[in-house]
LUMDREN-544973 format. One line per field, with one value per residue (C-alpha): residue number from 1; x, y, z. Coordinates in pm, 1 decimal. Last residue first. Layout:
! residues N
i <- (NUM,...)
x <- (X,...)
y <- (Y,...)
z <- (Z,...)
END
This chain:
! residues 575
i <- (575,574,573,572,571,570,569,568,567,566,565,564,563,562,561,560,559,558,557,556,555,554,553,552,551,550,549,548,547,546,545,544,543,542,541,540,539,538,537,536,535,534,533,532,531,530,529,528,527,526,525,524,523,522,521,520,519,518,517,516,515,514,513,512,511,510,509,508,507,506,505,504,503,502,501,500,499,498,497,496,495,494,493,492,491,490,489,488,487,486,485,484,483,482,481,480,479,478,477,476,475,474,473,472,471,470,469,468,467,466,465,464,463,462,461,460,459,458,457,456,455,454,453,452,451,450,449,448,447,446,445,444,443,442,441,440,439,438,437,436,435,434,433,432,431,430,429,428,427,426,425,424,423,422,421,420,419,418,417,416,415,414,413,412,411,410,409,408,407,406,405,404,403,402,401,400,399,398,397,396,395,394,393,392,391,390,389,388,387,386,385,384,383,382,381,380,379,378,377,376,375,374,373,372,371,370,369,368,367,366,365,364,363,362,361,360,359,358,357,356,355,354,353,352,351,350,349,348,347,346,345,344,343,342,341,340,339,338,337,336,335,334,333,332,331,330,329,328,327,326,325,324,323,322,321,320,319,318,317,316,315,314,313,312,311,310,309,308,307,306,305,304,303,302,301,300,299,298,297,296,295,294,293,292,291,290,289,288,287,286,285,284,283,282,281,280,279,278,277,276,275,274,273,272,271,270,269,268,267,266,265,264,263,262,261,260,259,258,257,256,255,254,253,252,251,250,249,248,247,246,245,244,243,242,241,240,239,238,237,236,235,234,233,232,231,230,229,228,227,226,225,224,223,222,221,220,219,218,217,216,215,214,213,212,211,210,209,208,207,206,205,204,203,202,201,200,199,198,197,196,195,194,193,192,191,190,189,188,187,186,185,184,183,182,181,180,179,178,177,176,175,174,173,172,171,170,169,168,167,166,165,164,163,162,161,160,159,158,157,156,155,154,153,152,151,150,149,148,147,146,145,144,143,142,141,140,139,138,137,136,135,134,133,132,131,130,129,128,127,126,125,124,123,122,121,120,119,118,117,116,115,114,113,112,111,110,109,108,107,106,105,104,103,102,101,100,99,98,97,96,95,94,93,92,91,90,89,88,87,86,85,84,83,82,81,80,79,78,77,76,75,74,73,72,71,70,69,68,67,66,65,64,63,62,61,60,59,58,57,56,55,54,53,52,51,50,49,48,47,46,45,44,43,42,41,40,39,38,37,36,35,34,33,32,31,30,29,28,27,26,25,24,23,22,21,20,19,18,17,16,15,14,13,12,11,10,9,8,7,6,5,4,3,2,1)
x <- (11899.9,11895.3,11783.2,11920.1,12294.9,12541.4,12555.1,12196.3,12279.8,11981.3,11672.9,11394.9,11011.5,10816.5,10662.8,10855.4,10521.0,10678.9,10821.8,10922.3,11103.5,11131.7,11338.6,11353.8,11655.2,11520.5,11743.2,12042.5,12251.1,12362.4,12061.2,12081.6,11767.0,11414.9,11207.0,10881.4,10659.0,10514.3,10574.1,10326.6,10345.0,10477.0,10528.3,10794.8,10967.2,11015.1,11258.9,11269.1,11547.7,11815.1,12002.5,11800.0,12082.9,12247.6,12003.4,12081.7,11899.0,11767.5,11902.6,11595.6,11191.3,11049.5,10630.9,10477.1,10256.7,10410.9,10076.7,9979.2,9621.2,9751.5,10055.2,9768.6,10058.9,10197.0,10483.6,10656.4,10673.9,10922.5,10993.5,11355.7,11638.0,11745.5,12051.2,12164.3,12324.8,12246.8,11953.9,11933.3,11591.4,11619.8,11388.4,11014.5,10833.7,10478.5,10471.9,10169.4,10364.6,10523.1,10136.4,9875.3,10085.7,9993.5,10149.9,9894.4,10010.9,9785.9,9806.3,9710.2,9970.9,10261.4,10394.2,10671.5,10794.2,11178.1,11331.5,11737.8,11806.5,11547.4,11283.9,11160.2,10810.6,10662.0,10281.9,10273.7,9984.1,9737.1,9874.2,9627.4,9643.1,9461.6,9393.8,9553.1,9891.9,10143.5,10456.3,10620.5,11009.6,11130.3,11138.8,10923.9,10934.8,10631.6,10710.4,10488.8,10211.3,9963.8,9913.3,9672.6,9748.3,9403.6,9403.2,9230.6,9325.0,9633.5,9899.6,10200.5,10464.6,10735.5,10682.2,10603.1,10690.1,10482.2,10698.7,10796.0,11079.0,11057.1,10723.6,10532.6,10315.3,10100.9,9735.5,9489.7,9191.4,9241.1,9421.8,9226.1,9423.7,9754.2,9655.9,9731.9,10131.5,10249.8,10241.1,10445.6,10335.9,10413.5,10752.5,10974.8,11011.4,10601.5,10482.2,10233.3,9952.3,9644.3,9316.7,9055.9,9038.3,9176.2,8909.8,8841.9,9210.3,9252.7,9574.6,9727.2,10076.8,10244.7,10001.9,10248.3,10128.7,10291.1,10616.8,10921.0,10879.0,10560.0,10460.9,10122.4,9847.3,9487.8,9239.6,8872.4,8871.8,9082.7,8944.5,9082.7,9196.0,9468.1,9754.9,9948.7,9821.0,10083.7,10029.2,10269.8,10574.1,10917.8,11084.7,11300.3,11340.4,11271.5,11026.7,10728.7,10773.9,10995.2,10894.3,11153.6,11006.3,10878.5,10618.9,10343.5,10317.4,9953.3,9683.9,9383.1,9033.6,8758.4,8691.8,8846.0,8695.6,8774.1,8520.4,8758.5,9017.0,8764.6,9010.2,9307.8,9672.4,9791.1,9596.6,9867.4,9843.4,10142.4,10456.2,10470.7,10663.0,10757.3,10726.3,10588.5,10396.8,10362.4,10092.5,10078.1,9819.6,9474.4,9229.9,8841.7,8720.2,8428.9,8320.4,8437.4,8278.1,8397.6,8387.3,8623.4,8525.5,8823.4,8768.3,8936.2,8897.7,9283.6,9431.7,9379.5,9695.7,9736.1,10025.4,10179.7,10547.9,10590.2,10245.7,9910.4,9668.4,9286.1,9029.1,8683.8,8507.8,8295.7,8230.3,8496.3,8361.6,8572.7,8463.1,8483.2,8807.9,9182.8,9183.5,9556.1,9639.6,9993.2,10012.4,9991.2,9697.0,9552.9,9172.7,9115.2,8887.2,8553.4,8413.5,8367.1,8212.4,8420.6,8141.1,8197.9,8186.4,8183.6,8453.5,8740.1,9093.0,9219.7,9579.7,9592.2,9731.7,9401.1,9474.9,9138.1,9241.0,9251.0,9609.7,9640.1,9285.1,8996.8,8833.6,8670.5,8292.1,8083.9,7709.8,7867.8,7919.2,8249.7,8131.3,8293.9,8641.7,8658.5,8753.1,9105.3,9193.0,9145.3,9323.6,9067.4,9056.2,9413.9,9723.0,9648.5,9284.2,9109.7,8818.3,8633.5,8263.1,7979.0,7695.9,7727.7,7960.6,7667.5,7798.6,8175.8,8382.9,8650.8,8947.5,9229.7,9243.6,9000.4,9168.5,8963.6,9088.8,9455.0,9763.8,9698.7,9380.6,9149.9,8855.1,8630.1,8237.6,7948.8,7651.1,7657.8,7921.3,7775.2,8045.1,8333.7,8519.2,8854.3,9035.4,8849.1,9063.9,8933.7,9131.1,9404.7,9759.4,9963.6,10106.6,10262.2,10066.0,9848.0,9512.3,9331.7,9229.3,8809.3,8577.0,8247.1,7939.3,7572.1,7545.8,7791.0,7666.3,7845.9,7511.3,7608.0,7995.6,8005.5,8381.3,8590.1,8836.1,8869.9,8712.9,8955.8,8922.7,9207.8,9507.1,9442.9,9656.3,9655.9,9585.9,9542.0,9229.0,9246.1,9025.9,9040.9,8745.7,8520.0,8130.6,7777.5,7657.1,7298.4,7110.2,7130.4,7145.8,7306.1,7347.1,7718.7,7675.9,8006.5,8014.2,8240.9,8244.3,8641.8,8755.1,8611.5,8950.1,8906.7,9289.5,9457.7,9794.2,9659.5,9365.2,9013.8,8709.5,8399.8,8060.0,7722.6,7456.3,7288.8,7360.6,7646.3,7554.8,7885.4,7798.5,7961.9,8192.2,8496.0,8502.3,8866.5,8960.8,9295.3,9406.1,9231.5,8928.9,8677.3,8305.9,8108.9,7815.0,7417.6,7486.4,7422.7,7698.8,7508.4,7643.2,7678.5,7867.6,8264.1,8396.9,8792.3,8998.2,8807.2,8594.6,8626.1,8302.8,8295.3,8001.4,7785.9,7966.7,8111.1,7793.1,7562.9,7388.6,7099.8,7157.6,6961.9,7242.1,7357.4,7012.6,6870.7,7199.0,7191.1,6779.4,6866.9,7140.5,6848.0,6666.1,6866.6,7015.5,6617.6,6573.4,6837.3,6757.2,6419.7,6536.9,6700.7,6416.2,6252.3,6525.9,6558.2,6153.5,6157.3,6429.5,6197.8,5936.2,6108.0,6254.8)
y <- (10774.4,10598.3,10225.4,9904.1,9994.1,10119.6,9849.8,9639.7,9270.3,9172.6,9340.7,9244.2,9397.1,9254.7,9527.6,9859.3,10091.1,10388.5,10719.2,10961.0,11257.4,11521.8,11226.5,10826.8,10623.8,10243.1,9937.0,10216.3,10185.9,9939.6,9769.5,9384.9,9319.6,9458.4,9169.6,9291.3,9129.6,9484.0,9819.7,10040.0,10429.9,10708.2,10934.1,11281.1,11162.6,10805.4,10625.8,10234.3,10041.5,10315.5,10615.2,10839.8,11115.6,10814.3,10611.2,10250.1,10184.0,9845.3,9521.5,9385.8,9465.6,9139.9,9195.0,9106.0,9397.7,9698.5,9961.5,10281.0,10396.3,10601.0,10727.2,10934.7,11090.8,11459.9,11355.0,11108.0,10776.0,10634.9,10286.4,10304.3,10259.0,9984.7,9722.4,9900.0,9552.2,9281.3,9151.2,9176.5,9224.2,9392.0,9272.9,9401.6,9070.5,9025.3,8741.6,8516.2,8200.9,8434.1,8550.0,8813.6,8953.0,9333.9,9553.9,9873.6,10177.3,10516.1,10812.2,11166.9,11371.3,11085.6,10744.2,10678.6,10357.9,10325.9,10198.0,10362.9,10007.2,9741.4,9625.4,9307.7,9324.1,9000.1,8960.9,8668.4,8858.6,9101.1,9474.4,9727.3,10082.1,10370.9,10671.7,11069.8,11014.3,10705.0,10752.0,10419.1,10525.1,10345.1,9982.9,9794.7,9396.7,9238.4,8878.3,8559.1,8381.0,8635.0,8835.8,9103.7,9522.4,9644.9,9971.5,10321.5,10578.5,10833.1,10572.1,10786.2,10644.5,10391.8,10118.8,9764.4,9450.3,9136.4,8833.5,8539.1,8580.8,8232.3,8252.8,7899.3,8075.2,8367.6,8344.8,8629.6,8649.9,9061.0,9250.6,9609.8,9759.3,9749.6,9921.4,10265.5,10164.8,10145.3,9834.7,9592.8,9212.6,8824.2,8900.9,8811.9,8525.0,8421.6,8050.5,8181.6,8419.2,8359.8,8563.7,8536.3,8968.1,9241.4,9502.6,9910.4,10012.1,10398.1,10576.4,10353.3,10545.0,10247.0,9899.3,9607.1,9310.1,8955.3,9053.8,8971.0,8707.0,8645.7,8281.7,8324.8,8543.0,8368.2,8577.8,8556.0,8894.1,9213.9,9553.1,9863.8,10141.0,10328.8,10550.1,10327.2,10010.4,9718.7,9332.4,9091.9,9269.5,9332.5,9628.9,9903.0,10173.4,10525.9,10551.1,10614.2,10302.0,10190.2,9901.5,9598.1,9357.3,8994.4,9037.4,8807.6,8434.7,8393.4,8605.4,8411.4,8561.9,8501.9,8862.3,9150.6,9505.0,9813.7,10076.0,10199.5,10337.5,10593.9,10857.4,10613.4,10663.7,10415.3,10051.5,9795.2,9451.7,9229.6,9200.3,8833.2,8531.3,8614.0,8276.6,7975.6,7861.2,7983.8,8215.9,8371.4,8390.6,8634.6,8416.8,8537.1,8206.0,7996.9,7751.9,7980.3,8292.8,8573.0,8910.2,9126.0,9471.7,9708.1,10069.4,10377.7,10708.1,10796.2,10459.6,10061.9,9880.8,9527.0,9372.3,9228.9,9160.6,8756.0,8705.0,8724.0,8455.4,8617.2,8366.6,8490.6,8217.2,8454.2,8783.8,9038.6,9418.3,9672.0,10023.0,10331.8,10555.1,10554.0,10175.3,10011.1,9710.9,9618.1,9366.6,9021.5,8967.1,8555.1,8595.3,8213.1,7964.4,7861.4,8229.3,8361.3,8740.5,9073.1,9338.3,9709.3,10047.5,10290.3,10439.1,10247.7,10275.2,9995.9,9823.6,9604.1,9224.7,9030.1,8680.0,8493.1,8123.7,7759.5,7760.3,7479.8,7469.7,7289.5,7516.8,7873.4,7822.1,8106.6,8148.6,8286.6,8580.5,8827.6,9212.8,9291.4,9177.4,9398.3,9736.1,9560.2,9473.8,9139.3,8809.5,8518.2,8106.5,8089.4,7900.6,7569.8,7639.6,7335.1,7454.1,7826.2,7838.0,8107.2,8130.8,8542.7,8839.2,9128.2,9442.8,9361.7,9626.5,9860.7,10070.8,9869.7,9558.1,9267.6,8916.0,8583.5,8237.5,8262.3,8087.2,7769.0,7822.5,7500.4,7617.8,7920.8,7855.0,8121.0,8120.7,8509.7,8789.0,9115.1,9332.3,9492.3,9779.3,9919.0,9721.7,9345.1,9101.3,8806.4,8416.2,8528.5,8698.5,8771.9,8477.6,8482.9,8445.8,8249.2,8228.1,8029.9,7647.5,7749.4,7998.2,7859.8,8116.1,8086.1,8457.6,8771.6,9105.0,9449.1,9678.2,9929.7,9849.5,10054.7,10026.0,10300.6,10127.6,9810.0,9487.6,9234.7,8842.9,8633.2,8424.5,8169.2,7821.9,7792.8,7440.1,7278.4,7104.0,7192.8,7453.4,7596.0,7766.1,7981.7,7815.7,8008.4,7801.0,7636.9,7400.5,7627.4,7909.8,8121.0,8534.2,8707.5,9040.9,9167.9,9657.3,9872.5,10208.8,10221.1,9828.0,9493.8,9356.6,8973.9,8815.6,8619.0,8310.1,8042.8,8016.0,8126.0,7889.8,8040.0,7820.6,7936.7,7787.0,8111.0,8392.6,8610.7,8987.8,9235.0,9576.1,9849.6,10188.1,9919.9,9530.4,9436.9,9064.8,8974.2,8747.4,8379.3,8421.8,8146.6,8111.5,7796.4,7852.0,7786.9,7944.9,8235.4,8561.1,8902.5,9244.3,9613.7,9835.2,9871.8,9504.6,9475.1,9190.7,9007.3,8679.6,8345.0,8139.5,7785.4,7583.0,7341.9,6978.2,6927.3,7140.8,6843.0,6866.3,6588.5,6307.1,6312.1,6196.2,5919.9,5797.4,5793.4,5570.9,5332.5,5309.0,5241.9,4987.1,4795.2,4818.3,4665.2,4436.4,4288.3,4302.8,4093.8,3839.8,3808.6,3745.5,3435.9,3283.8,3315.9,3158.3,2901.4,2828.3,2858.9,2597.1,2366.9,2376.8,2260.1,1973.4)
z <- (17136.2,16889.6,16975.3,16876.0,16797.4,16518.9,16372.5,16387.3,16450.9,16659.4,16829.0,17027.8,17043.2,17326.2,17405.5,17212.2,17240.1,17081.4,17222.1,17054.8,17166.3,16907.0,16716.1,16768.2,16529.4,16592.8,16455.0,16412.4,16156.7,15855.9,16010.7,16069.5,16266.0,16430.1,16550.1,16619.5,16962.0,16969.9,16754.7,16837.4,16684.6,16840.2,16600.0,16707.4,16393.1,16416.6,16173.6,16161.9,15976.4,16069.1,15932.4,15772.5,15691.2,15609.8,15449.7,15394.4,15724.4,15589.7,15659.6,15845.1,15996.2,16077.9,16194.5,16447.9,16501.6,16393.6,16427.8,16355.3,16449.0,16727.2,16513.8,16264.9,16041.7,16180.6,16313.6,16028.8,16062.9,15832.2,15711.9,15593.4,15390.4,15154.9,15090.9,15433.7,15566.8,15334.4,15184.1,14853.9,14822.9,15112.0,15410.6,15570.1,15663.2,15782.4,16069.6,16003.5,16212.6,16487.9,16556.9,16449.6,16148.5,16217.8,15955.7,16010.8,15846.6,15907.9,15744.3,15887.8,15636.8,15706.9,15638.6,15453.4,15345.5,15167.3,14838.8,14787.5,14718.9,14661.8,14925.2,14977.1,15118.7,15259.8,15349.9,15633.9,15832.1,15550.2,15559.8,15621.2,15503.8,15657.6,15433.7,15452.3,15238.0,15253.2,15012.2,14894.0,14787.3,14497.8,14410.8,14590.9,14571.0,14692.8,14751.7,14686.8,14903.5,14743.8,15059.7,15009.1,15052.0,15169.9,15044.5,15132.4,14858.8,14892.5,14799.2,14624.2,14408.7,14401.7,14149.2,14265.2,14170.1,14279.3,14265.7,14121.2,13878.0,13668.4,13674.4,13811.7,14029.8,14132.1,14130.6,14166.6,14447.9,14449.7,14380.2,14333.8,14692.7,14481.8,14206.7,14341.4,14450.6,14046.1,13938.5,13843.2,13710.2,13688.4,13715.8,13426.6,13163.1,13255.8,13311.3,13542.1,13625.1,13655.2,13745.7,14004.3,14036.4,13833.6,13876.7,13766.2,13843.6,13949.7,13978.6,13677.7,13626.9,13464.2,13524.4,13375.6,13307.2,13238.4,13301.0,13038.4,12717.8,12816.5,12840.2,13042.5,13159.9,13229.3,13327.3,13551.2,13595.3,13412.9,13418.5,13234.6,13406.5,13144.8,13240.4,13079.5,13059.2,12920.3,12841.6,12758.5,12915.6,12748.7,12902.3,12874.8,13175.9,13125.6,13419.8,13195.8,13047.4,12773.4,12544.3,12439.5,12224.5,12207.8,12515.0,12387.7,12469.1,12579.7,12708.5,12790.3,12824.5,13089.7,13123.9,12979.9,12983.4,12791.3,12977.7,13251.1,12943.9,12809.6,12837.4,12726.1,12812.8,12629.9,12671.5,12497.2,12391.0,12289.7,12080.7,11963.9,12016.0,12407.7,12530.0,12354.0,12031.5,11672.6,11570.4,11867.1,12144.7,12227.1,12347.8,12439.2,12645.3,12552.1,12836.4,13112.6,12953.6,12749.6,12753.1,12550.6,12503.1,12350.6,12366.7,12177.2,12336.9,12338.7,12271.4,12231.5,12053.8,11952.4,11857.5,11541.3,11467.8,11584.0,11407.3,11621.1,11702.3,11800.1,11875.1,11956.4,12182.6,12322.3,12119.1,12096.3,12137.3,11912.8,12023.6,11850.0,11834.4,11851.6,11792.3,11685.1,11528.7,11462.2,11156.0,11065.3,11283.0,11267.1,11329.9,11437.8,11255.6,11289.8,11354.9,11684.9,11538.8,11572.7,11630.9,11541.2,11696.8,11417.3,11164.1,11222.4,11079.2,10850.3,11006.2,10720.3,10714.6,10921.1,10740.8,10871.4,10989.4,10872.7,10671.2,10399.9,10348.0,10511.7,10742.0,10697.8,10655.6,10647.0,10828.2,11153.0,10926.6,10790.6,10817.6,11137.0,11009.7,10752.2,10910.2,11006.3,10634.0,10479.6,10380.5,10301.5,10281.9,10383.2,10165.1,9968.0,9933.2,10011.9,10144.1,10146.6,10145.2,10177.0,10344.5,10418.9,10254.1,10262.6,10274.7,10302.2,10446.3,10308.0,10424.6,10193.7,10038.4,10046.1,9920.9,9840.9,9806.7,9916.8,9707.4,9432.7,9511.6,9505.1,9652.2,9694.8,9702.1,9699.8,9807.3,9912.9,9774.9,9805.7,9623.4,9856.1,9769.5,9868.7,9630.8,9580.4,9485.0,9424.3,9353.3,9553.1,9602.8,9896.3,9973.8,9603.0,9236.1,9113.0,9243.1,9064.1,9045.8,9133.3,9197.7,9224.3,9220.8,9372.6,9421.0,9335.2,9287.3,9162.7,9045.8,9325.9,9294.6,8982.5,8992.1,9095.0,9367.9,9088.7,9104.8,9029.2,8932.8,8993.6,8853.3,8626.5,8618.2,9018.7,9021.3,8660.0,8584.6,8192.8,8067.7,8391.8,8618.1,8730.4,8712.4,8817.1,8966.4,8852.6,9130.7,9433.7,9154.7,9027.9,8974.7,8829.5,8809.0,8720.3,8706.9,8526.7,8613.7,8654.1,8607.7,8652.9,8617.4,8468.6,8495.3,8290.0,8357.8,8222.1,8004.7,8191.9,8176.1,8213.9,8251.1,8298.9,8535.0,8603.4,8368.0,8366.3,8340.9,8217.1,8309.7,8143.7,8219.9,8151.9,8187.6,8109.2,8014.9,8028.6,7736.2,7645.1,7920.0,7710.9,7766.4,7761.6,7594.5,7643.2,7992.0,7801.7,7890.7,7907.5,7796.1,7865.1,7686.8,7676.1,7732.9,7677.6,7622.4,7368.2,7440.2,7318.7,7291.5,7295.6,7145.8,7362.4,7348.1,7712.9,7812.1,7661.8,7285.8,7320.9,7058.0,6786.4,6517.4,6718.8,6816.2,6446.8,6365.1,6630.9,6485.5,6099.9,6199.3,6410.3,6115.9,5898.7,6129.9,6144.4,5839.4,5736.2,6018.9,5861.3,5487.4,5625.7,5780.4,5449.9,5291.2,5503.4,5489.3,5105.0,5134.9,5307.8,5077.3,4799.8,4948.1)
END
């Protein structure tokens, strides 16, 4: 009996041991227990910083009031933590300087106490900040940005810090803002997502300096805000980035060169436009598989203004290849004729070249080439789904048509200014109407019409040929007849095709051809005039003059084979 109760108790006296020390251990773990960052003392820092100091990432640092950095450098080292209180700013101010260095491993951390969205408002270097030891690498900005669509995590005024590594997310507005003439020096590998308005809003001169390297998607509006018209001060490089360049504002290039990569997407607000002037050049090359577009921000025809080459010396070096120009033409420009238009894209007095385009949903024309003497190309491009004519030219530009498309506008035809054609053209068919709207003056060259070619002419519109010219309409057979008719076609609805006696009338030639309702000319008073010419006008039908079909002077006498004549009111022939 004995023995056994030494056994409980002994058994006994081991279990209380063992609690023991397993109560002595729980408690030697609790009180050496490594210090984590949700544990590591709080600092809270004053409102103004006046000589230079360092932030540990030992401590997690608290914005309660705005925080000025002024004629010092504040260092914050890798891994560190800030958390700002609602509604403060940090202004790196005059000759103040934030380097802010992580790592891959330790960001640098900007932040909320609380995870509120858009509780802090940004971080602002000033125009006079010591932007030489400015740097930010491996930083998260994060839940600012309050404010309106204007506003952002970092504002940067007129200077631009290196910013590399970096992420900006959760905005309540925009995630980084550049204001005024300035451009990034190195802005590379860094990330904007889930900002709930765009990732960045920056000035014209900025563009050049955003990177391939960046990512742009995932927020509440996927493009670059470009909202300053900045001036620049060398030719520059916009990059395809993964989001459009959306313009709130009208561009315009005086100077320098602006070449667009391919695949460079430019979508412009109902007020924006682009403008290219005096020695200013825009490059825009693209290829089939990556075309240059330049569209609005919202869909369909005439949403925003459009692009404009005025009166540019260097105007034959702005090129466009393989881009599409969709929906401009929202406002009313005048032309050097006085009239007011709405046209997607306007050169005045500028030769740029245009291949391999697509020009849609204007609000008016498509293009418009006023006072272009000299057109370097516009060849294989498209143009349809316009509010107006697809273009108007002036009589120059004619001869540089060449392989376009014409359909689907709801005014479909070629409109052409009245002017002066001194250089040798080729004047193509395009299956649509050229309308002319002045008087067409023929000078010194030979120009060829191609068979089935219409020209409807408005009133007080005419031909003239003279000063050794030559005009050759020949339309080969009844099928490829080339037309000459009003475009309202009645009785005298224009005036004339004129041969005049010193043009070159043995190389002129009517060749079936349908010459009607013109001879709106009194003093000019038929559908054909000769003056002492003698061109040849064979197999011709010659109709509905408000005069005479033929008036002949200082005795013509043209080759009439086969020529017939119907409803002219006065008569056929005069005299």
């Amino acid at each position: 009996m004995e023995r056994a109760v030494v056994i409980q108790l002994f058994r006994r006296l081991q279990l209380t041991v063992f609690y023991f020390s397993l109560l002595l251990m729980l408690e030697s773990c609790s009180t050496n227990n490594p210090v984590t960052v949700q544990s590591a003392d709080k600092v809270a820092h004053a409102s103004r910083i006046t000589q230079d100091e360092t932030w540990s990432a030992s401590q997690i640092h608290i914005i309660t009031n705005n925080l000025i950095v002024d004629n010092a450098t504040l260092t914050i080292e890798a891994g560190t933590k800030i958390q700002m209180k609602d509604s403060t700013l940090i202004i790196v101010a005059a000759g103040g300087a934030l380097k802010a260095i992580g790592t891959a491993r330790d960001s640098i951390l900007f932040t909320v106490e609380e995870n509120s969205l858009g509780a802090w408002q940004s971080i602002y270097f000033d125009p006079h900040c010591n932007l030489d030891l400015c740097q930010l690498e491996y930083c998260i900005f994060e839940n600012g940005g309050a404010g309106d669509s204007l506003s952002a995590m970092l504002i940067c005024e007129k200077v631009a810090p290196p910013i590399q590594y970096s992420t900006f997310r959760h905005s309540r507005t925009n995630g980084l803002r550049l204001i005024g003439q300035a451009e990034f020096n190195n802005f590379s590998h860094n990330k904007f997502r889930n900002n709930q308005f765009a990732p960045i809003l920056l000035p014209m001169s900025a563009i050049s300096s955003l990177q391939r390297s960046c990512s742009f998607t995932g927020n509440g509006k996927d493009v670059i805000r470009v909202v300053e018209p900045s001036q620049l001060v060398k030719d520059v490089i916009w990059r395809a980035l993964d989001v459009p360049y959306q313009i709130e504002t009208e561009l315009r290039i005086e100077a320098h060169q602006i070449t667009l990569q391919p695949g460079v997407k430019l979508q412009f607000t109902s007020t924006a436009g682009f403008e290219i002037a005096y020695s200013g050049v825009l490059l825009a090359e693209g290829s089939p598989d990556s075309m240059i577009y330049f569209n609005g921000a919202s869909a369909g025809q005439g949403f925003w203004r459009g692009i404009f080459l005025l009166d540019n010396v260097r105007n034959a070096n702005s090129q466009f290849k393989h881009c599409i120009f969709d929906g401009g033409g929202s406002q009313s420009i005048m032309t050097t004729t006085g009239n007011l238009v709405k046209t997607l894209c306007y050169c005045r007095a500028a030769s740029a070249g245009f291949s391999n385009c697509i020009f849609q949903n204007s609000g008016g024309y498509a293009i418009i080439f006023d006072k272009v003497e000299e057109l370097n190309e516009f060849k294989n491009n498209r143009l349809t789904l316009n509010a107006g004519p697809p273009i108007q030219l002036t009589p120059e530009v004619i001869g540089s048509l060449k392989n376009n498309q014409f359909y689907n506008n709801d005014e479909n035809y070629i409109e052409v200014m009245g002017g002066n054609l001194i250089r040798g053209s080729n004047i193509p068919n395009f299956q649509i109407p050229y309308r002319l709207m002045g008087r067409l003056d023929i000078y010194y060259i030979k120009v060829t019409i191609e068979p089935g070619t219409v020209f409807e002419l408005y009133p007080n519109a005419s031909i003239s040929v003279s000063a050794g010219a030559a005009l050759i309409a020949d339309g080969l057979s009844p099928a490829g007849a080339i037309t000459f008719t009003g475009a309202f076609p009645n009785p005298g609805s224009w005036n004339y095709i004129y041969f005049s006696q010193d043009c070159n009338a043995a190389l002129c030639e009517l060749n079936y051809c349908k010459i009607e309702y013109g001879g709106g000319d009194i003093s000019w008073p038929a559908n054909i005039y000769l003056e002492g010419a003698s061109p040849k006008i064979t197999n011709c039908t010659i109709a509905y003059s408000k005069h005479w079909g033929i008036f002949r002077s200082n005795n013509a006498q043209p080759d009439l084979t086969n020529t017939v004549f119907s409803g002219n009111l006065d008569g056929d022939i005069w005299p």
